[in-house]
Backbone as CSV, one residue per row, in Angstrom:
resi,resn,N_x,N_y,N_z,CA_x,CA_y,CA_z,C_x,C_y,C_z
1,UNK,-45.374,-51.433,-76.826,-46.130,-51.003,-75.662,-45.311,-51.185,-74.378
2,UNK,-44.742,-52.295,-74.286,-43.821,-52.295,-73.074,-42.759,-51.625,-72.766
3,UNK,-42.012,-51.194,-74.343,-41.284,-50.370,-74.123,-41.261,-48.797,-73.743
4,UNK,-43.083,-48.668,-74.261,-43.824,-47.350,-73.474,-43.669,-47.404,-72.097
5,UNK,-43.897,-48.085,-71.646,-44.274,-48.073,-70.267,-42.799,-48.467,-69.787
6,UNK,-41.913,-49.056,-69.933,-40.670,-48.726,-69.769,-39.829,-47.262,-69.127
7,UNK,-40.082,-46.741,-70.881,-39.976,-45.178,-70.792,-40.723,-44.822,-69.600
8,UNK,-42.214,-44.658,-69.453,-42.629,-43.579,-69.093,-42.107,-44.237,-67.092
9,UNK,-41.863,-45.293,-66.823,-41.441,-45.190,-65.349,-40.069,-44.563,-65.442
10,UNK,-38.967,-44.655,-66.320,-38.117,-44.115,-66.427,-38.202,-42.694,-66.235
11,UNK,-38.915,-41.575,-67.032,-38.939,-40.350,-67.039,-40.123,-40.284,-65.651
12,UNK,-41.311,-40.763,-65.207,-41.567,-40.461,-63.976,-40.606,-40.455,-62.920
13,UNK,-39.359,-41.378,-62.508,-39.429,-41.666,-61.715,-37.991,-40.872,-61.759
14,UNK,-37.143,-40.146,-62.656,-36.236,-39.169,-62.941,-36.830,-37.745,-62.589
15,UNK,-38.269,-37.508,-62.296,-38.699,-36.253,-61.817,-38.278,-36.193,-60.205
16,UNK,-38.508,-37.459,-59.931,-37.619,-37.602,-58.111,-36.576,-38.101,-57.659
17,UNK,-36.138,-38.454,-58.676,-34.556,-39.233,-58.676,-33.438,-39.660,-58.049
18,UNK,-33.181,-37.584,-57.602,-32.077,-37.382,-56.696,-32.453,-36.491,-55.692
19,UNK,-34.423,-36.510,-55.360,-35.011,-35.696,-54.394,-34.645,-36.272,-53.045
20,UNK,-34.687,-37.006,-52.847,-34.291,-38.036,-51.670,-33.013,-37.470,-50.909
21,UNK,-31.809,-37.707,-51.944,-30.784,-37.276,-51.752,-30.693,-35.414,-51.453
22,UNK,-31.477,-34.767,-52.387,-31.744,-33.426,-52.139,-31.843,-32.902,-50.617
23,UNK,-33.306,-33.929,-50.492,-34.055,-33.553,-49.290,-33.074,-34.076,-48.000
24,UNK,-32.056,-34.864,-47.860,-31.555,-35.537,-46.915,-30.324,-34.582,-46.657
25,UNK,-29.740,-33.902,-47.849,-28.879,-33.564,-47.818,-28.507,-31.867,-47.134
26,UNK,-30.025,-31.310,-47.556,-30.582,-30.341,-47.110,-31.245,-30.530,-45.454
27,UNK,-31.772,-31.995,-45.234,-32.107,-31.750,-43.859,-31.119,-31.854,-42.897
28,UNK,-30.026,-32.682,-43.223,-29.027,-33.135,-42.198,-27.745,-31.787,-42.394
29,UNK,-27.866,-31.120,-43.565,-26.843,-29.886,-43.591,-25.593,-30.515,-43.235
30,UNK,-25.289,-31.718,-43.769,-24.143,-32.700,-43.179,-23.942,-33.085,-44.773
31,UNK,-22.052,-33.861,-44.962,-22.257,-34.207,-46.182,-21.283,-35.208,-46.232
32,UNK,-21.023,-35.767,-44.652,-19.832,-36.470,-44.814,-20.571,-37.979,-45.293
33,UNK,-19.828,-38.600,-46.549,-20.130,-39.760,-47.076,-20.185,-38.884,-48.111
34,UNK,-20.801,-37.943,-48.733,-21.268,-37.498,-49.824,-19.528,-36.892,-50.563
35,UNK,-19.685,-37.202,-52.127,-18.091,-36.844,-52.844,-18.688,-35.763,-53.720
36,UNK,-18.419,-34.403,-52.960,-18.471,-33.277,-54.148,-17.902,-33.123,-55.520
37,UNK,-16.716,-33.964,-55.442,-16.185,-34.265,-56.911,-16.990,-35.377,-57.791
38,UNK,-17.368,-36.536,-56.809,-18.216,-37.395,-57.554,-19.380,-36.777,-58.366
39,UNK,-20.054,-35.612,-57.631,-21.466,-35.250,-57.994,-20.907,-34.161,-59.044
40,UNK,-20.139,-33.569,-59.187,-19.168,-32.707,-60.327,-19.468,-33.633,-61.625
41,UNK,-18.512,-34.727,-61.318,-17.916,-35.694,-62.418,-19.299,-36.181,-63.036
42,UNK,-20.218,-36.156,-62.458,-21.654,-37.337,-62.573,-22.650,-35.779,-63.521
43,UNK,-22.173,-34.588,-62.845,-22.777,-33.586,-63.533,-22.547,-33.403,-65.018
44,UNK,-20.900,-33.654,-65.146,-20.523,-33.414,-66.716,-20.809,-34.778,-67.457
45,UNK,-21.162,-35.479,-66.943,-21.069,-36.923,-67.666,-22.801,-36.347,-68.287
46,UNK,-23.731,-36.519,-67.418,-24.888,-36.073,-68.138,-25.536,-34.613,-68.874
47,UNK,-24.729,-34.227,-68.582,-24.082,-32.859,-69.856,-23.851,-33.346,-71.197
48,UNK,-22.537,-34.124,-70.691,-22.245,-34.863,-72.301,-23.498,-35.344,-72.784
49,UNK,-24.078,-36.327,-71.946,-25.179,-37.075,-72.694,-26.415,-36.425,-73.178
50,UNK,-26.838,-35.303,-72.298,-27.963,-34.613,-73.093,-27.494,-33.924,-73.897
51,UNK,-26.327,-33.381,-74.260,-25.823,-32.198,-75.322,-25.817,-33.598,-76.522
52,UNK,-25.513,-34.349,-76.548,-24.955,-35.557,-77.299,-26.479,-35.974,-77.507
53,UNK,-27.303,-35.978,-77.469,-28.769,-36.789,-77.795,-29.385,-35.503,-78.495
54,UNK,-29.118,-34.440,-77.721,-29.601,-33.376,-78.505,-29.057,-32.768,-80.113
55,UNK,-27.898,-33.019,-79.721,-27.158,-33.015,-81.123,-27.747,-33.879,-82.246
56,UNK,-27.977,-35.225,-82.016,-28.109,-36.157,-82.666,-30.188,-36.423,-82.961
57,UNK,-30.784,-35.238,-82.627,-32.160,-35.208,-82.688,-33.031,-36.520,-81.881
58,UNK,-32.281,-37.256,-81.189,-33.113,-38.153,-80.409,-34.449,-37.703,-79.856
59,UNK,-35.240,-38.779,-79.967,-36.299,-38.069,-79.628,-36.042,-37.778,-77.945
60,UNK,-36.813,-37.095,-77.458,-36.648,-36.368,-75.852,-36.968,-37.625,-75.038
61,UNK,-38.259,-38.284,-75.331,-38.530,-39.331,-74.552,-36.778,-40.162,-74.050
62,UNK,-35.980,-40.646,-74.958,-34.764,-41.387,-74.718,-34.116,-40.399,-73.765
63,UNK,-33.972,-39.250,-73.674,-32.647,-38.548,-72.924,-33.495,-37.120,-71.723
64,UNK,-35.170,-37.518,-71.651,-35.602,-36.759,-70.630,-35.255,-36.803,-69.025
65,UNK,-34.898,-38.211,-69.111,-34.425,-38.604,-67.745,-32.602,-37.825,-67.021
66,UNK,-32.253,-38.496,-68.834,-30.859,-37.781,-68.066,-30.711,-35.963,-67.753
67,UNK,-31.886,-35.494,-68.621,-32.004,-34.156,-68.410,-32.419,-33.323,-67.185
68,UNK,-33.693,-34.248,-66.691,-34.092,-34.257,-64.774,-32.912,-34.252,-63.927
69,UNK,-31.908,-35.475,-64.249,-30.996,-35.994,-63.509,-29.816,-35.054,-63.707
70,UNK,-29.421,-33.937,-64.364,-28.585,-33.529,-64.255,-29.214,-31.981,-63.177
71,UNK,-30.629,-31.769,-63.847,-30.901,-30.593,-63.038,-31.042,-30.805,-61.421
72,UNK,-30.911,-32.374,-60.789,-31.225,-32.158,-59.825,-30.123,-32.691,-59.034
73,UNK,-28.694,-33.068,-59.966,-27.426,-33.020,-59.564,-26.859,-31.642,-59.458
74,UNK,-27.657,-30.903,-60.323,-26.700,-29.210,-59.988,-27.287,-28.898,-58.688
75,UNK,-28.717,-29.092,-58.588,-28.600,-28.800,-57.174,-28.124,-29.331,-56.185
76,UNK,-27.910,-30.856,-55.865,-27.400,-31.548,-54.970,-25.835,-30.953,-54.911
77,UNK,-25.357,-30.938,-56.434,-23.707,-29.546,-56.069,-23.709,-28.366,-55.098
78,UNK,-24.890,-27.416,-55.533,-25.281,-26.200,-54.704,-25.193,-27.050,-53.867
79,UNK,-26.102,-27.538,-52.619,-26.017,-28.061,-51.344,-25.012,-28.479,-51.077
80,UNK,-24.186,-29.144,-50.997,-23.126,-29.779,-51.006,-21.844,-28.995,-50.777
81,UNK,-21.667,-27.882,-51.512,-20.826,-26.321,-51.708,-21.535,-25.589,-50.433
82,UNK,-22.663,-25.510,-50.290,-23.206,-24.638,-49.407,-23.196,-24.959,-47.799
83,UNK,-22.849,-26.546,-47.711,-22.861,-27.267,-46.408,-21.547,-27.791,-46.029
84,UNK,-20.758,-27.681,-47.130,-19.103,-28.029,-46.910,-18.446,-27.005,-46.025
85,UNK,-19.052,-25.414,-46.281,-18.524,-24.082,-45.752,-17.206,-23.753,-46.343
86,UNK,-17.033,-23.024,-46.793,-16.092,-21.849,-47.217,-15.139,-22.454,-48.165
87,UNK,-16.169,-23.565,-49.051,-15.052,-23.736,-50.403,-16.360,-23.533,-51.731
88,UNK,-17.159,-22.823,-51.026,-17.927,-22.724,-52.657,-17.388,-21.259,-53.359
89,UNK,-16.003,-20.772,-53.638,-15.952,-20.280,-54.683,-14.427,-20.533,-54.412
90,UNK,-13.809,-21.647,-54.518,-12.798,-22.390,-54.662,-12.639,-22.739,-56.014
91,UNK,-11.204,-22.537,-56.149,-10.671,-22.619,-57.950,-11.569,-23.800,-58.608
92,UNK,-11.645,-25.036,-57.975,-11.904,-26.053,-58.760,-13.598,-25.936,-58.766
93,UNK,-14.186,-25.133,-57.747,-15.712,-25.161,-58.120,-16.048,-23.781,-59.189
94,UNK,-15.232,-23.080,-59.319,-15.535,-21.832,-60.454,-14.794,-22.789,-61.351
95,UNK,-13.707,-23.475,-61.794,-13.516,-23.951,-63.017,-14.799,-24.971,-63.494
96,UNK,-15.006,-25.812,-62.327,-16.381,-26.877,-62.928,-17.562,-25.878,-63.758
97,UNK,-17.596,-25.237,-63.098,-18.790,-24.525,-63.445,-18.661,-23.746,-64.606
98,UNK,-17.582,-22.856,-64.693,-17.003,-22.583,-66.307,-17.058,-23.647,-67.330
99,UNK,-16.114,-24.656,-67.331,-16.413,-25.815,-68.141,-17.535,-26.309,-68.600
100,UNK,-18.737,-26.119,-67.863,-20.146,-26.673,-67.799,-20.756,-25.419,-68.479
101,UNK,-20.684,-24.304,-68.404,-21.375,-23.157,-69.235,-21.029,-23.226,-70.494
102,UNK,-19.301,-23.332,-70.597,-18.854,-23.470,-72.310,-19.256,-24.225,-72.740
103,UNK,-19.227,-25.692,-72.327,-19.855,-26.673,-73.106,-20.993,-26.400,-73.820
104,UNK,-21.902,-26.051,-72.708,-23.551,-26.517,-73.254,-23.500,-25.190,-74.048
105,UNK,-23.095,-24.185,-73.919,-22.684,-22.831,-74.970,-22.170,-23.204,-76.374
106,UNK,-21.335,-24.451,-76.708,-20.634,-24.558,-77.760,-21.779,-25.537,-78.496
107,UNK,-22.306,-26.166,-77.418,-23.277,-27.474,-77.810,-24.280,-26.796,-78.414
108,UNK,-24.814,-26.071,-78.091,-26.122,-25.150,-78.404,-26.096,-24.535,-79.434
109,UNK,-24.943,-23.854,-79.924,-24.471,-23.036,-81.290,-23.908,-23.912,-82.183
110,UNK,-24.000,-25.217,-81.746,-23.595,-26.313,-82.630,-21.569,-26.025,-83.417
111,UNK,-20.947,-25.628,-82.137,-19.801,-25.243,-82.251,-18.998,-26.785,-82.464
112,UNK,-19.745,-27.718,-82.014,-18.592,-28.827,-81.523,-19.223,-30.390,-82.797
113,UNK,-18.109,-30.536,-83.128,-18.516,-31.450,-84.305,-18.532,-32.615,-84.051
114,UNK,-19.332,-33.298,-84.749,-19.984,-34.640,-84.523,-18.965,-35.928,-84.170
115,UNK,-17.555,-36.059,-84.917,-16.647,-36.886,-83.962,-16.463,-36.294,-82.332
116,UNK,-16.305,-35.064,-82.388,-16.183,-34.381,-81.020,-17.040,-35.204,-80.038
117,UNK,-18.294,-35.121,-80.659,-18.975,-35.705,-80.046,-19.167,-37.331,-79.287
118,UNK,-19.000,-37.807,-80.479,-18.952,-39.359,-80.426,-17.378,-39.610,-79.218
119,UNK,-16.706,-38.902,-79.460,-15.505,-39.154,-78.408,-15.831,-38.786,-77.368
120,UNK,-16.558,-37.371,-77.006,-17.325,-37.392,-75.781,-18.030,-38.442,-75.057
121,UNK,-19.092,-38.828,-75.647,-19.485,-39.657,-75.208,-18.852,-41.119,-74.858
122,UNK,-17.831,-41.369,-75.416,-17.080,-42.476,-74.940,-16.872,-41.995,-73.826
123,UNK,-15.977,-40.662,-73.538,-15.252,-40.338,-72.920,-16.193,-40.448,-71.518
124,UNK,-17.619,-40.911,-71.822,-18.657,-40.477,-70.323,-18.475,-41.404,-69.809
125,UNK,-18.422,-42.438,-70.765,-18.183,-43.618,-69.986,-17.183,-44.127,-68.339
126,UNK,-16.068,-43.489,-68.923,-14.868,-43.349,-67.650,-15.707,-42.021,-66.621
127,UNK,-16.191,-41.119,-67.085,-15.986,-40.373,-66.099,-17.326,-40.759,-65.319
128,UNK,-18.302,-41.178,-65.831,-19.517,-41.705,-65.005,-18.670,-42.697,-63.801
129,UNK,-18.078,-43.543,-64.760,-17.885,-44.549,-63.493,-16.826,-44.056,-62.227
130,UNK,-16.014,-43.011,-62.660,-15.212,-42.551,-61.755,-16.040,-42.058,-60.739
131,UNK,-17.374,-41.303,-61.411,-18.067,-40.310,-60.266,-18.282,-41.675,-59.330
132,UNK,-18.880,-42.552,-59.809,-19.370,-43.595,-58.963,-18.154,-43.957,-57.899
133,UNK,-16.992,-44.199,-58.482,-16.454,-44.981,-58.064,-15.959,-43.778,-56.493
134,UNK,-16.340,-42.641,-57.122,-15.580,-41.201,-55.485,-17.171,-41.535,-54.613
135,UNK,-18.141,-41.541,-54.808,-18.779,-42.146,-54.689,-18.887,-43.170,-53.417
136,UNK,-18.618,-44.052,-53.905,-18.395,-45.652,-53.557,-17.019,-45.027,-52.339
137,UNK,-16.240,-44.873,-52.602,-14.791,-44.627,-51.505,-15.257,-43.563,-51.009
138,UNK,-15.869,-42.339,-50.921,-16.526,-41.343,-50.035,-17.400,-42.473,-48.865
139,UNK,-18.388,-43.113,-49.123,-19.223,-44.210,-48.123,-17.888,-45.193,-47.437
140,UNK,-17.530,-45.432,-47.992,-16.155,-46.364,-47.835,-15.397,-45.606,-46.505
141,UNK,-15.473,-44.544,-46.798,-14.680,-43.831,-45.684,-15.117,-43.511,-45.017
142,UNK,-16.297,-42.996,-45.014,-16.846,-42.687,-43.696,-17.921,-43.439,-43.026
143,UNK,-18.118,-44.800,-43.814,-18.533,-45.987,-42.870,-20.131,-45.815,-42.716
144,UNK,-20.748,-44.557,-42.895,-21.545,-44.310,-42.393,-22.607,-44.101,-43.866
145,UNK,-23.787,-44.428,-43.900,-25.444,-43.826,-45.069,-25.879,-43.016,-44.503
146,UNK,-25.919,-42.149,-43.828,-26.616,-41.071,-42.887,-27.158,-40.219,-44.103
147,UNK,-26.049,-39.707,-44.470,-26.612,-38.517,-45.161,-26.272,-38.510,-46.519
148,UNK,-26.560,-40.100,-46.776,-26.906,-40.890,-48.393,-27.712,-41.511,-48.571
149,UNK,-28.781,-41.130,-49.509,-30.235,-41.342,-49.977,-29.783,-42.979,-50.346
150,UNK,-30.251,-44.183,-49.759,-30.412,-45.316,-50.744,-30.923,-45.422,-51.852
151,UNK,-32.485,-44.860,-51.592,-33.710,-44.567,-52.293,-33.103,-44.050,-53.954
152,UNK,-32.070,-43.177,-53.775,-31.581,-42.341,-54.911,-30.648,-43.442,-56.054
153,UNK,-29.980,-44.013,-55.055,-28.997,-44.966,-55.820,-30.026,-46.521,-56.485
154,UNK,-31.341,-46.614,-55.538,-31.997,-47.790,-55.654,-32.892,-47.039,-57.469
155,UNK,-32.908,-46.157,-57.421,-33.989,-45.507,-58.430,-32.681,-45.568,-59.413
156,UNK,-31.580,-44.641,-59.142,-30.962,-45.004,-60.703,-30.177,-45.887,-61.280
157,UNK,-30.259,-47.595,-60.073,-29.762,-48.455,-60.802,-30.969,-48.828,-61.714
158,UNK,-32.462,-48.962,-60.850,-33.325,-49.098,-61.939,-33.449,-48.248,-63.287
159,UNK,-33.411,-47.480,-62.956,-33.753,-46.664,-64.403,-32.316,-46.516,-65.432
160,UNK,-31.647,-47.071,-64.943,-30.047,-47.255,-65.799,-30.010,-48.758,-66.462
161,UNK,-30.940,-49.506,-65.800,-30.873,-51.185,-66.417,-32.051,-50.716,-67.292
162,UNK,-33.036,-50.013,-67.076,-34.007,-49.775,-67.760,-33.632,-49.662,-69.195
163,UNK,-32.667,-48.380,-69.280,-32.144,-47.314,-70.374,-31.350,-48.587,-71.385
164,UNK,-30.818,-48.814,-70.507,-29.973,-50.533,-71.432,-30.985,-50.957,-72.556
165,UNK,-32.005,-51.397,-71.767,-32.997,-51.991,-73.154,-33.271,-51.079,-73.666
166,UNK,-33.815,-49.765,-73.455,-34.504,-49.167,-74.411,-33.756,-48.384,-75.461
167,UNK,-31.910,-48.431,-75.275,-31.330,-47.668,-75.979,-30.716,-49.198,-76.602
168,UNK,-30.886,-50.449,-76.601,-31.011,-51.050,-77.205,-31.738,-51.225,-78.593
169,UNK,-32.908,-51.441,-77.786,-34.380,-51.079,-78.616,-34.751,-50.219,-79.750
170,UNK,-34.756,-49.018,-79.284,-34.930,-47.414,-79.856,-33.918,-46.940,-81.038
171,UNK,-32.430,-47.239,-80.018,-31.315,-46.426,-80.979,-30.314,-47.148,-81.689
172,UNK,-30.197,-48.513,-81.165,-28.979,-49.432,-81.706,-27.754,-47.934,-81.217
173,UNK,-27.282,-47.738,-80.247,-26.624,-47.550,-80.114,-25.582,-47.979,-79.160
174,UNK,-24.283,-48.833,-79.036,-23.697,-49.197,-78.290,-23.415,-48.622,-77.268
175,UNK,-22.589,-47.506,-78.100,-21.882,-46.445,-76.921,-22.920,-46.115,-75.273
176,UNK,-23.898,-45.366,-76.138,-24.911,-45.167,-75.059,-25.205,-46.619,-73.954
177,UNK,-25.304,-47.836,-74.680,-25.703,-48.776,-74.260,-24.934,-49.136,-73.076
178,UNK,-23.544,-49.088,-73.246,-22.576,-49.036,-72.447,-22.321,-48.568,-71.288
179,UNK,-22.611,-47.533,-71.421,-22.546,-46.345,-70.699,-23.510,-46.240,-69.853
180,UNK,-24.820,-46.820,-70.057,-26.011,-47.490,-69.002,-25.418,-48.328,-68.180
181,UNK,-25.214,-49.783,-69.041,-24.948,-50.792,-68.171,-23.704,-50.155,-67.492
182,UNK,-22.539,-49.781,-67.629,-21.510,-49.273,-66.670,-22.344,-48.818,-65.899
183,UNK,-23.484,-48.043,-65.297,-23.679,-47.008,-64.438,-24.638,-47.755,-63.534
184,UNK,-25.224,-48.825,-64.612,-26.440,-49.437,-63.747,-25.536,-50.721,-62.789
185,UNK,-24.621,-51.188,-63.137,-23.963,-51.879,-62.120,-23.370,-51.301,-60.816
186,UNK,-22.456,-49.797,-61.346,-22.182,-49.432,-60.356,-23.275,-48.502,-59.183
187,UNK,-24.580,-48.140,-59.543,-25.729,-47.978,-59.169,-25.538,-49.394,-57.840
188,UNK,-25.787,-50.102,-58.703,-26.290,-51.177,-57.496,-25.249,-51.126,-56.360
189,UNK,-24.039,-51.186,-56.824,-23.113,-51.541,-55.718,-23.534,-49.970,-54.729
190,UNK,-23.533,-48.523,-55.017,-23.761,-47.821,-54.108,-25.041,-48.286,-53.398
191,UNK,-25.876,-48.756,-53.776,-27.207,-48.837,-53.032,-26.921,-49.883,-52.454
192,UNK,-26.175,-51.188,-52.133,-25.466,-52.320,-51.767,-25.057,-51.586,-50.474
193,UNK,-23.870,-50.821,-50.883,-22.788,-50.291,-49.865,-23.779,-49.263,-48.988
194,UNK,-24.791,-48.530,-49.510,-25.946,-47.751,-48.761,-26.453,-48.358,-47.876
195,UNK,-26.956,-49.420,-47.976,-27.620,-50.350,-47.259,-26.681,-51.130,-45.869
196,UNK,-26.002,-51.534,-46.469,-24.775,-52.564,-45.823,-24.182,-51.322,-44.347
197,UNK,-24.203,-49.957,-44.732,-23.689,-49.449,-43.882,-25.026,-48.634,-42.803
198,UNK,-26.475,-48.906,-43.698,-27.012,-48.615,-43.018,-28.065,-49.417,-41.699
199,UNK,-27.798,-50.623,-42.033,-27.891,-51.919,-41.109,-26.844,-52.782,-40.879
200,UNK,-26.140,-52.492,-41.082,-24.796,-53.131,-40.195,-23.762,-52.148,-39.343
């Protein structure tokens, strides 16, 4: 039962996740602090992970969150491309976006085989934390939370310490397990560094 209710704040609270950030990012039409590569890198990482849960028949409850969270990182990309000015059809944003169609294209037709997989998902591990870490040195540099949701980073360290237990719990799976706690630490430190720059 607790682990119900676990879940279900997890997947509620992944329906608003990265609205905060959406809505801030869209009102201020500003994006300095914000790392378009970070939100790239953070896009394919939960690619991997829902193509990778889906592969593996998990039930939806375990990987609904990361599925919210990627749809509302593609949009925070759109914004982001759209408020930078005159690099949204720049080589490296038509290659992201290619890469991201083949995938979930190969994933879907069940093109990509199950070690493929399992190495993927290691492989999320580094690139989650990298997103974090462009992230983390994007705020770093420009000193400033203006037009970085705390709220966003405060929600997915919770729901990333959350995922720890329940992919404990649920799946005995390490990898995944990992790959939480990596994200839920570095979670905190952005919402740390969010904060820190937004009262000091």
């Amino acid at each position: 039962m607790f682990e119900d209710i676990l879940n279900g704040s997890v997947i509620i609270l992944s329906f608003i996740i990265k609205l905060p950030q959406v809505w801030t990012t869209y009102t201020m039409k500003r994006t300095k602090g914000v790392s378009l590569r970070g939100y790239w890198m953070e896009l394919f990482g939960y690619v991997i992970m829902v193509s990778y849960c889906f592969h593996n028949k998990y039930p939806i409850k375990n990987y609904l969150d990361v599925l919210l969270c990627s749809i509302q990182s593609a949009i925070i990309v759109f914004l982001v491309i759209l408020y930078k000015g005159g690099k949204a059809f720049s080589l490296e944003n038509k290659a992201c976006i290619t890469c991201i169609i083949l995938f979930l294209l190969s994933a879907l037709l069940h093109f990509i085989p199950n070690t493929v997989f399992s190495i993927l998902l290691l492989s999320r591990i580094p690139v989650m934390s990298l997103s974090k870490c462009l992230h983390i040195q994007a705020l770093y540099s420009s000193k400033t939370s203006a037009n970085v949701s705390a709220l966003t980073w405060g929600i997915s360290a919770y729901n990333c310490f959350v995922r720890v237990w329940t992919s404990l719990y649920n799946l005995n799976d390490y990898i995944v397990t990992a790959s939480y706690l990596t994200n839920a630490v570095l979670n905190s430190v952005l919402l740390i560094e969010c904060l820190y720059y937004r009262f000091y």
